[in-house]
C-alpha positions as CSV (number, residue, x, y, z in Angstrom):
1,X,-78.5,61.6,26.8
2,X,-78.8,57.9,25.6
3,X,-76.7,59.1,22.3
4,X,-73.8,60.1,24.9
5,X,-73.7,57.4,26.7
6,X,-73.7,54.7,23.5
7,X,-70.7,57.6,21.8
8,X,-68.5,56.9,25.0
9,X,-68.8,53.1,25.1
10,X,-68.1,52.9,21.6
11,X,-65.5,55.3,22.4
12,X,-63.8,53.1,25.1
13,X,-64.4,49.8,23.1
14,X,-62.4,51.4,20.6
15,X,-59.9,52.4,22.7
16,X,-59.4,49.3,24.4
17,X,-58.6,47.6,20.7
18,X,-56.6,50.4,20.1
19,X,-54.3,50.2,23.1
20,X,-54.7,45.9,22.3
21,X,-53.5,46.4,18.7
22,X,-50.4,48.7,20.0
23,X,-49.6,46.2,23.0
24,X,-48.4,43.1,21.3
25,X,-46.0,44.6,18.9
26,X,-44.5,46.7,21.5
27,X,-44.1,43.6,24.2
28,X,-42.7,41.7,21.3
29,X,-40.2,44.5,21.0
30,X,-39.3,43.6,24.7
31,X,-38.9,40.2,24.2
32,X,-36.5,40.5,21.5
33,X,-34.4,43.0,23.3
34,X,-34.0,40.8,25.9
35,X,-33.2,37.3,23.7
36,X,-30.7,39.8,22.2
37,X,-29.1,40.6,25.5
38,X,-29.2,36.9,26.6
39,X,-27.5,35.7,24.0
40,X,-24.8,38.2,24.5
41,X,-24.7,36.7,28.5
42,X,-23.5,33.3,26.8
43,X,-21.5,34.8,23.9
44,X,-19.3,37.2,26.7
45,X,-19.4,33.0,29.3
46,X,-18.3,31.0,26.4
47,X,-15.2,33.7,26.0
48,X,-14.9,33.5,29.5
49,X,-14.8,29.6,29.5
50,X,-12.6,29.4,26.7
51,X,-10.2,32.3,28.2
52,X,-9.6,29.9,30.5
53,X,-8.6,27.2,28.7
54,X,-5.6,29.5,27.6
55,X,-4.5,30.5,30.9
56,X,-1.4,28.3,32.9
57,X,-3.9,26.9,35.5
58,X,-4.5,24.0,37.6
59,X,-7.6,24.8,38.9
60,X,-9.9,27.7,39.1
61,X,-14.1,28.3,40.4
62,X,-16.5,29.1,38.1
63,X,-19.1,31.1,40.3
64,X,-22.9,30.8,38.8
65,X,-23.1,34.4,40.6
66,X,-20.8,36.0,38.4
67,X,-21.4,34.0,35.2
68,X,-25.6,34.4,35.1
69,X,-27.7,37.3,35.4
70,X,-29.7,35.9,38.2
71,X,-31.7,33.0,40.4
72,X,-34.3,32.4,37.4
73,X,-31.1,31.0,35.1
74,X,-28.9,27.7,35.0
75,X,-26.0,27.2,32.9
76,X,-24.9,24.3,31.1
77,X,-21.4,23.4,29.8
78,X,-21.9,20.3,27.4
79,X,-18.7,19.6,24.8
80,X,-18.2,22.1,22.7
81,X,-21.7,24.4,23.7
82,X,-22.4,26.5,26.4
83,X,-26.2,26.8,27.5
84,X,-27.6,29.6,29.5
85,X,-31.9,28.5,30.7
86,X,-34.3,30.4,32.3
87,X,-37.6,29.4,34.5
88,X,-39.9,30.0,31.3
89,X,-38.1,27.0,29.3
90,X,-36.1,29.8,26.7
91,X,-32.2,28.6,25.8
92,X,-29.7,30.5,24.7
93,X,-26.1,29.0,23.3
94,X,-23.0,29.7,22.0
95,X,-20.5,27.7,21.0
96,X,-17.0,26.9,22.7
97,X,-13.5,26.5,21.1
98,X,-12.6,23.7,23.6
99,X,-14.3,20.5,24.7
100,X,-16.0,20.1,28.6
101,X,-17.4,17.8,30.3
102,X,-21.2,18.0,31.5
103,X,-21.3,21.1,34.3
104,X,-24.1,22.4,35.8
105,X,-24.2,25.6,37.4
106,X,-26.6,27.1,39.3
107,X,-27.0,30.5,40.4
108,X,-25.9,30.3,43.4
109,X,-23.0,27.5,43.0
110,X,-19.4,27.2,42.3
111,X,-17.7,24.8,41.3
112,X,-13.7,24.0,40.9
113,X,-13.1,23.1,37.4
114,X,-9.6,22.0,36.0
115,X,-7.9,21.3,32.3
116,X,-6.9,18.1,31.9
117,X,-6.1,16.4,28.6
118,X,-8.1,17.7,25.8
119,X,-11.1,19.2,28.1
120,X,-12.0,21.1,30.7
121,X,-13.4,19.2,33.5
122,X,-15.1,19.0,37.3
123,X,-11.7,18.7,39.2
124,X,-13.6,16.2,41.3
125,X,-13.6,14.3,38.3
126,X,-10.1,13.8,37.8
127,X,-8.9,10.5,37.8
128,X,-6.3,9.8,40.1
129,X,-4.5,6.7,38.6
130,X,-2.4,8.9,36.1
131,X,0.5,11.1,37.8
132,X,0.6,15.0,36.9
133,X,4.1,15.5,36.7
134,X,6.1,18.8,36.9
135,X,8.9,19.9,34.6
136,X,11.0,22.3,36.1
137,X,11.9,25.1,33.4
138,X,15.2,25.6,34.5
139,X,15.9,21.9,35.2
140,X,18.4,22.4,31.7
141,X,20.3,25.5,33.3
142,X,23.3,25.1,35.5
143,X,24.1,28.1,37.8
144,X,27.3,29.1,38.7
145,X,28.5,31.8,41.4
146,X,30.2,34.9,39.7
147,X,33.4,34.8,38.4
148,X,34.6,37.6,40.6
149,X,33.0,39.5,43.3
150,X,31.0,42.5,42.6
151,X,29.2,45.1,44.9
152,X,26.0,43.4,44.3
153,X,24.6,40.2,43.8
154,X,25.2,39.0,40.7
155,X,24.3,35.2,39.5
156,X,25.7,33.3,35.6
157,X,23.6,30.9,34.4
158,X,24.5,28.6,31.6
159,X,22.4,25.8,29.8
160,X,23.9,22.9,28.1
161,X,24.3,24.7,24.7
162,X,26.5,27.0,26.0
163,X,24.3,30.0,26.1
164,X,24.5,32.1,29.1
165,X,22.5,35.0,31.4
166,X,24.4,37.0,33.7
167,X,21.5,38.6,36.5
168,X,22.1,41.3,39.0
169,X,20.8,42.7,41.9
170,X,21.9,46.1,43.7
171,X,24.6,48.5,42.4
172,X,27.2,48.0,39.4
């Protein structure tokens, strides 16, 4: 009886290295799946960010909601790097294609950010002692009503080279 019982202690010490030996590779396998998917979180932000920076805006939120997986991760916009952090210290980055100023983001923030000059910055930041001014675009056309009347709405526009757009509205 003595033999049985030492067989299935040896047996269960054996196991238990087993099952240890089997563990850490597979929770390493874990890890790196989820460093892999991480970095694709900043990879698909810094697009995001720099998708922005290409769009005719003056100002738009960035929502940490939307831009992080959830409440254990900030992000960081620093010059040309975005930075996504989580509670256990780990960073993930990806570079930008244009320059920003220091923004934090939280989960549960937003913030208004806007382009100005060669960056894209805390619109909060934006100094106030230089004018934004407007062009019009069509500030260089001249209209003119229509030469004769029609059974719609039609408008001529001419610019100062001489090139011209007739536009109409309703029937011909």
């Amino acid at each position: 009886m003595m033999g049985f019982t030492l067989s299935r202690i040896a047996l269960f010490a054996c196991g238990a290295i087993l099952m240890a030996a089997v563990a850490v590779p597979i929770s390493e396998m874990y890890q790196d799946r989820g460093n892999d998917s991480m970095e694709k979180v900043a990879e698909a932000d810094a697009m995001f960010v720099d998708a922005l920076w290409d769009i005719d805006m003056d100002e738009t939120a960035l929502r940490g909601d939307i831009l992080l997986p959830s409440p254990a991760y900030e992000l960081i916009l620093d010059g040309y790097f975005l930075t996504i952090s989580d509670d256990d210290g780990n960073s993930y980055v990806s570079s930008l294609k244009h320059r920003t100023d220091r923004i934090e983001l939280g989960y549960g923030d937003s913030v208004n950010v806007c382009r100005y000059g060669d960056k894209l910055m805390l619109c909060s930041n934006v100094p106030d002692d230089e004018p934004v001014t407007e062009t019009d675009p069509l500030e260089d056309w001249d209209t003119a009503p229509p030469e004769e009347p029609s059974a719609g709405n039609s408008y001529t526009v001419t610019n100062e080279n001489g090139n011209s757009i007739t536009i109409s509205c309703g029937p011909a």
